[in-house]
C-alpha positions in Angstrom: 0.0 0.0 0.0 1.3 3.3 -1.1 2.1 5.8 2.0 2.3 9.4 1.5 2.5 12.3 4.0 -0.6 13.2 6.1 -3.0 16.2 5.1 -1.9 15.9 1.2 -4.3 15.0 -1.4 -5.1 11.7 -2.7 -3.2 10.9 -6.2 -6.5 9.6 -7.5 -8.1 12.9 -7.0 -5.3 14.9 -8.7 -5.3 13.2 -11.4 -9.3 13.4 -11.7 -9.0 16.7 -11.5 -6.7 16.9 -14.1 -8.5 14.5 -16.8 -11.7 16.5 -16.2 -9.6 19.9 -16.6 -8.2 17.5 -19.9 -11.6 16.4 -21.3 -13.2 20.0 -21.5 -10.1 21.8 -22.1 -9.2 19.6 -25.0 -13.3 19.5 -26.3 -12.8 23.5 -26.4 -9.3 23.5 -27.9 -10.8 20.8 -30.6 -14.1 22.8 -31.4 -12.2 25.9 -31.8 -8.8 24.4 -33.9 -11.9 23.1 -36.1 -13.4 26.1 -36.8 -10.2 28.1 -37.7 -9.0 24.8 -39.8 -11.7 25.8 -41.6 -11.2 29.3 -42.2 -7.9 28.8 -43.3 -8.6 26.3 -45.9 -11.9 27.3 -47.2 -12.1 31.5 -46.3 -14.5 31.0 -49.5 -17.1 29.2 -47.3 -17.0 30.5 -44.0 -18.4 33.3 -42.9 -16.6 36.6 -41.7 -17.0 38.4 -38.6 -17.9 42.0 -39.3 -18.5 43.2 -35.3 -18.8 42.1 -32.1 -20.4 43.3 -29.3 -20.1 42.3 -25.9 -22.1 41.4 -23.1 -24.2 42.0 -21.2 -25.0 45.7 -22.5 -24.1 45.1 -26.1 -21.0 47.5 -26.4 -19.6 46.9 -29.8 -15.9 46.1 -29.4 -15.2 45.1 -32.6 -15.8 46.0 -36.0 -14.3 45.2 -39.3 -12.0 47.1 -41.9 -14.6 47.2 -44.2 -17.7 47.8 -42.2 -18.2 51.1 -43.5 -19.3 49.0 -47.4 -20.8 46.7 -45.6 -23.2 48.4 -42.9 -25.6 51.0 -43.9 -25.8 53.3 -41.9 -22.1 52.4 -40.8 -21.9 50.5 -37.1 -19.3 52.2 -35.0 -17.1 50.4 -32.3 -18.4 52.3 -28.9 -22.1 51.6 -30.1 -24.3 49.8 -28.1 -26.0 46.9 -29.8 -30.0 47.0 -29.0 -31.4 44.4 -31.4 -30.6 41.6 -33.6 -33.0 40.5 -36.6 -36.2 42.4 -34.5 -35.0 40.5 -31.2 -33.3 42.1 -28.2 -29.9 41.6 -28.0 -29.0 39.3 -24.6 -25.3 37.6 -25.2 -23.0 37.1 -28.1 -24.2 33.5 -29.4 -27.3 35.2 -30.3 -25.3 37.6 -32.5 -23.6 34.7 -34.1 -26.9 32.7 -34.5 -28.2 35.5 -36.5 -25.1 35.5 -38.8 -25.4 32.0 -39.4 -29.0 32.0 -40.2 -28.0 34.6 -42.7 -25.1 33.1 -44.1 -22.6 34.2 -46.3 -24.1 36.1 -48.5 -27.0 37.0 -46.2 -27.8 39.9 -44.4 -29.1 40.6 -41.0 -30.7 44.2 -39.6 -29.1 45.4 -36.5 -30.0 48.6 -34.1 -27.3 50.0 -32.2 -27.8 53.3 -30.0 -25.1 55.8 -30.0 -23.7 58.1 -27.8 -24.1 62.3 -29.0 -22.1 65.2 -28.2 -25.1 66.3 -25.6 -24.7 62.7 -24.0 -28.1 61.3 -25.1 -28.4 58.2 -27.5 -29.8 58.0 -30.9 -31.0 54.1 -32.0 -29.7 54.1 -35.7 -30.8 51.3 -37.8 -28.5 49.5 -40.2 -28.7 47.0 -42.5 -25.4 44.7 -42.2 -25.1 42.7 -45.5 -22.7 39.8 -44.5 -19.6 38.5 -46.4 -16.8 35.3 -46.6 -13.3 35.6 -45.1 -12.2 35.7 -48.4 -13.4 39.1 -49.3 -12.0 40.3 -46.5 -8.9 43.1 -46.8 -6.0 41.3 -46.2 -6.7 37.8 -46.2 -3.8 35.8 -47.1 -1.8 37.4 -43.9 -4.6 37.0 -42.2 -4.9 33.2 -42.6 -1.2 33.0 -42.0 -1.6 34.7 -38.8 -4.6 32.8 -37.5 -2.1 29.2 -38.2 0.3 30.3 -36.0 -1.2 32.6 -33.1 -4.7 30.6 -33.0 -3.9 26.9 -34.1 -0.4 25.9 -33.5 0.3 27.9 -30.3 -2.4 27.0 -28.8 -2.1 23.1 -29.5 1.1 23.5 -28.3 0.6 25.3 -25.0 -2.5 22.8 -24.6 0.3 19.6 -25.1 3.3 20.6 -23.6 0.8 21.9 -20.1 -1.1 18.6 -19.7 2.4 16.9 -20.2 3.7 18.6 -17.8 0.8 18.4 -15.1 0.5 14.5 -15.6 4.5 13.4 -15.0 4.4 15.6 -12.2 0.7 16.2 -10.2 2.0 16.9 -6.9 4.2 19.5 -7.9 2.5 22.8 -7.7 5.0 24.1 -10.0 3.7 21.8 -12.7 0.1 22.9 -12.1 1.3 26.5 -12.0 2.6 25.9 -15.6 -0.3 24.3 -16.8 -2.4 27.3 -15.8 0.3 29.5 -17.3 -0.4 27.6 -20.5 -4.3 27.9 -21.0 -3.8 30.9 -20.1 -1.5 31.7 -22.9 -3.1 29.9 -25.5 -6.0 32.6 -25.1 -4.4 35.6 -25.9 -4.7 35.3 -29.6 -8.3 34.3 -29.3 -10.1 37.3 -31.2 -12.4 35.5 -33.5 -11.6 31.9 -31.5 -15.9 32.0 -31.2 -16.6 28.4 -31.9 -18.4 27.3 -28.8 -20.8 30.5 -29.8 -22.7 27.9 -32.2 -22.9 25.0 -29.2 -26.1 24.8 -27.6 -26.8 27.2 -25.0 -25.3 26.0 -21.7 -22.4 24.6 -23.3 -21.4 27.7 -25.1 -21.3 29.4 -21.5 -18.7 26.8 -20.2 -17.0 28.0 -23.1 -17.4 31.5 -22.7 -16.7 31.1 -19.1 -13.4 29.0 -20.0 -11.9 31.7 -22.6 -12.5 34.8 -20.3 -11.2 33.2 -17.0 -8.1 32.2 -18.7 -7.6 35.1 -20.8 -7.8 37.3 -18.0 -5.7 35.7 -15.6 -2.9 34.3 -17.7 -1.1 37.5 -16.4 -1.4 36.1 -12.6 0.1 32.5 -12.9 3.0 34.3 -15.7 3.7 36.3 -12.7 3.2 33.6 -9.6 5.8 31.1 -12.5 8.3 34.3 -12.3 8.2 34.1 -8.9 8.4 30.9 -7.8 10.2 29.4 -10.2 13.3 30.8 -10.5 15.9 31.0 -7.9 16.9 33.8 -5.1 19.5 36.4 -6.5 22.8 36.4 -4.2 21.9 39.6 -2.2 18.2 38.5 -1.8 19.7 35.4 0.0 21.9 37.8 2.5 19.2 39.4 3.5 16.0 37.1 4.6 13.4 39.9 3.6 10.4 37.3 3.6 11.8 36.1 7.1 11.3 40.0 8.7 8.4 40.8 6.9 6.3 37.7 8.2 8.2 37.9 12.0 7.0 41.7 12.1 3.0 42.6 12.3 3.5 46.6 10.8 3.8 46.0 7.2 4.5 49.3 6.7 7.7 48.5 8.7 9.0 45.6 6.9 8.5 47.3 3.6 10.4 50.7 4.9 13.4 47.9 6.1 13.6 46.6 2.7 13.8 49.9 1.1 16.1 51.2 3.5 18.6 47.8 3.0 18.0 48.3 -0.7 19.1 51.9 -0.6 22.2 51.1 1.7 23.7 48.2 -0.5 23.0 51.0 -3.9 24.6 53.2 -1.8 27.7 51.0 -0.7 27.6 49.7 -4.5 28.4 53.6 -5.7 31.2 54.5 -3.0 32.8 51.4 -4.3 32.6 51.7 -8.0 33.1 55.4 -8.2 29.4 56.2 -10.0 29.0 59.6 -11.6 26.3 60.2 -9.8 27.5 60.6 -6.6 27.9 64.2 -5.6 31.6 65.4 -5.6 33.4 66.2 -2.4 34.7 69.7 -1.7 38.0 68.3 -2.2 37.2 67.9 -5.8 35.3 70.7 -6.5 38.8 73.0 -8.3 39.8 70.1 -10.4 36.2 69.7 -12.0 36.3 73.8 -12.0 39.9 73.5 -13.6 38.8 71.0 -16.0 35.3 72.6 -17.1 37.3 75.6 -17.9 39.2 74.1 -20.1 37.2 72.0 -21.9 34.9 75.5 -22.6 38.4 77.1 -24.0 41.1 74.3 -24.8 43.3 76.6 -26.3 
């Protein structure tokens, strides 16, 4: 029978956590590698993205190169998205229903409030006749772009995290990373909207799923930088963590550590002679002697 340390979690129960994490994690990362598959290789077919609007208000946040040919009257990012098709907007898969129902060379009619000068809003209606990737401006860098940032980094991070997490599950280092990883494989995400045509409580995992992880990624890069790498040589010489945790004022411990910082700069400039120390007295007619003559060598 295997022993392990009291108060640590079962092995079984890591690792169920990690192949549930695996199963939804690698449904979403399939869905979505899918859908941009497609786009690359058929841009003919599938249907472009012309805006975007958020939720749960309906701020537009996105709009395309060409939406002033395409809308009429032009939508605006900053404009607030009322109604889709005669409905009232309520969350982005409804927005990406209606394009589908259009399809490609559909069109949908969309009302979107805007903002004046006085501060009131003025609901504008616009028709918003709908168009393939193809037709797009700047498609072929496009495509290229979307292979790297959305399919193969993402498969990667996806890979190399799970790896990572499974030879090692009672490392929190190794979870750390894996979080890192989702996280990373987000950023590029603009048009990753593939769990928008899922049904509907499906689609919110998804949702849920891309924002968590594109908003945090910057936390568990941070928490790796940390963590992971070792103690510089003076940050050993001086057990900071030891008197900030042994002293209740924080305000103390953080005035020590600035005050120990500012001593060792301090010692660091007496030693290598930095320029921007302030001269003694003694040296004040040699940099007088010497500014006079650089002003009049001759």
């Amino acid at each position: 029978m295997e022993s392990r340390p009291p108060h640590t979690v079962p092995s079984t129960v890591l690792y169920g956590l990690l192949a549930a994490l695996f199963a939804w994690a690698g449904l979403y990362r399939v869905a979505c590698t899918i859908d941009m598959t497609r786009l690359v290789l058929h841009p003919e077919s599938t249907l472009g993205t012309l805006f975007l609007a958020d939720w749960p208000d309906g701020p537009i946040t996105f709009t395309a190169p060409d939406i002033d040919q395409r809308a009429d009257p032009p939508i605006r990012k900053g404009d607030r998205l009322v109604s889709v098709d005669g409905e009232p907007y309520r969350n982005p898969p409804q927005l990406a229903a209606a394009f589908a129902r259009a399809g490609v060379r559909g069109s949908i009619q969309a009302v979107v409030a805007r903002r004046g000068d006085d501060g009131t809003e003025e609901e504008i209606a616009s028709t918003v006749r709908l168009r393939s990737v193809a037709e797009g401006r700047k498609e072929v860098p496009s495509r290229l772009l979307v292979v790297v940032l959305v399919i193969l980094m993402p498969a990667v991070c996806f890979l190399v995290g799970f790896w990572v997490a499974a030879v090692r599950v009672r490392d929190p280092m190794a979870w750390l990373v894996l979080l890192m990883l989702l996280g990373f494989s987000q950023v590029a995400t603009a048009r990753d909207l593939a769990y928008e045509n899922w049904p509907t409580w499906v689609s919110l995992l998804g949702a849920t799923y891309q924002v968590i992880f594109r908003l945090t990624w910057p936390i568990w890069f941070t928490l790796f930088g940390v963590h992971f790498a070792g103690r510089l040589a003076w940050e050993r010489e001086r057990p900071w963590d030891r008197s900030a945790s042994s002293r209740s004022p924080r305000w103390s411990a953080t005035w020590r550590r600035c005050s120990m910082r500012g001593r060792s700069l301090r010692s660091r400039a007496s030693s290598t002679g930095s320029i921007f120390r302030r001269p003694s007295p003694q040296c004040w007619p040699f940099a007088t002697s010497s500014w006079s003559w650089a002003r009049n060598p001759a």
